[in-house]
C-alpha positions as CSV (number, residue, x, y, z in Angstrom):
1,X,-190.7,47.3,-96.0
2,X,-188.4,44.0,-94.6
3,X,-185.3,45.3,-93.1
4,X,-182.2,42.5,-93.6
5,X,-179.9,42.8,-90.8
6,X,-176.7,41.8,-90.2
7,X,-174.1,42.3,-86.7
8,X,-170.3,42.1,-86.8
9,X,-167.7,41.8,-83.5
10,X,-164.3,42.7,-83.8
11,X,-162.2,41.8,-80.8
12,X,-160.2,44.5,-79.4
13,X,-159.5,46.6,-76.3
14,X,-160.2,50.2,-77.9
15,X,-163.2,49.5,-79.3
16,X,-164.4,53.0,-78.8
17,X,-161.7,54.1,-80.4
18,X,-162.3,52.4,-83.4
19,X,-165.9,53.0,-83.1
20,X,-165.3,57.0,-82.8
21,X,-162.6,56.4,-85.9
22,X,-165.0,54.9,-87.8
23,X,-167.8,57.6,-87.8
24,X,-166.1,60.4,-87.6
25,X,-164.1,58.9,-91.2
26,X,-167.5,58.6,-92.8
27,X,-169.2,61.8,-91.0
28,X,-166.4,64.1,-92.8
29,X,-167.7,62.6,-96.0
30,X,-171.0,64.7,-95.6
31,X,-172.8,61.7,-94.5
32,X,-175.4,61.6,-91.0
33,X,-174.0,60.4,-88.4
34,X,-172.5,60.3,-84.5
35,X,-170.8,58.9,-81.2
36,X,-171.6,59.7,-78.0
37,X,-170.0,57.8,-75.3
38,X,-169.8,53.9,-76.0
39,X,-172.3,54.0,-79.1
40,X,-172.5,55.4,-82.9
41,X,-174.3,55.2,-86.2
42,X,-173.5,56.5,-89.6
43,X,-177.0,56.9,-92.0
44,X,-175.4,55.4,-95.6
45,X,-177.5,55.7,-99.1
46,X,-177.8,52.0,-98.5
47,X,-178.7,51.9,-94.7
48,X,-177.7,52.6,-91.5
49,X,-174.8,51.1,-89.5
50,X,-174.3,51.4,-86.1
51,X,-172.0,50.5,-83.5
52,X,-171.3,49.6,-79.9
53,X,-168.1,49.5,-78.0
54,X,-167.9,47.0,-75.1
55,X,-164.7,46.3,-72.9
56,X,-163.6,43.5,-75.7
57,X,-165.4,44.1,-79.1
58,X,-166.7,46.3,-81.5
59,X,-170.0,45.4,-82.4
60,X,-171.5,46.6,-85.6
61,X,-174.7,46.3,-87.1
62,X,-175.8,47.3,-90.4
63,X,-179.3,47.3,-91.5
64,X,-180.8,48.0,-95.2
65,X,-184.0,47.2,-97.4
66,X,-182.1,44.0,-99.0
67,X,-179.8,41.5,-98.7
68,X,-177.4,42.7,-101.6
69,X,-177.6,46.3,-99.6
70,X,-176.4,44.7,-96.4
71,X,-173.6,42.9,-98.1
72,X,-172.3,46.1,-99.7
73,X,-172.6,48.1,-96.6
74,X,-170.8,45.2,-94.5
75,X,-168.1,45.3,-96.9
76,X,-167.6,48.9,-96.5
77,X,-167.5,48.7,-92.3
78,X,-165.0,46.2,-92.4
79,X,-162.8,47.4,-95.0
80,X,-162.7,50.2,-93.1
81,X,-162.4,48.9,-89.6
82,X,-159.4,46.4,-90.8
83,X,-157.3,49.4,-92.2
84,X,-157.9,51.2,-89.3
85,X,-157.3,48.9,-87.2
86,X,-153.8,47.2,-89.3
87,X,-151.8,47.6,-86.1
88,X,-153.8,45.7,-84.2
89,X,-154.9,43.0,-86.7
90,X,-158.6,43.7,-86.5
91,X,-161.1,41.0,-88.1
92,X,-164.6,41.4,-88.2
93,X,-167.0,37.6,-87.5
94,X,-170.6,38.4,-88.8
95,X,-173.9,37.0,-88.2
């Protein structure tokens, strides 16, 4: 099966806090999923996102069995991340 791939960065100081925000959101909707430390992931019906907090960026990477998948689940990350992260003005570049 060809996995489609895609990475975001969001530039920002707390990136684990946003990270940690971010799965813990989607784990309380009964989906699989954790943080430990500086990384994450959260299993979706469409794939699996996962995430990475450096000192200045929250990297994200989703990864699903097709490009419309990878779209969709993008979409849902950053929505997410850019609400949560209002205050601070979060935008998320993708590759």
């Amino acid at each position: 099966m060809t996995e489609f791939t895609s990475v975001g960065r969001s530039a920002t100081d707390r990136a684990s806090r946003y990270g940690s925000q971010l799965v813990k959101h989607f784990t309380h909707k009964d989906l699989e999923g954790s943080w430990e430390d500086t990384r994450g992931f959260v299993r979706f019906s469409l794939g699996l996102a996962s995430f990475e907090a450096l000192d200045d960026a929250l990297v994200m990477r989703v990864e699903c069995s097709s490009e419309e998948d990878v779209a969709r689940l993008r979409d849902v990350v950053e929505r997410h991340l850019v609400r949560f992260g209002t205050r601070d003005e979060l935008t998320v570049t993708w590759s």
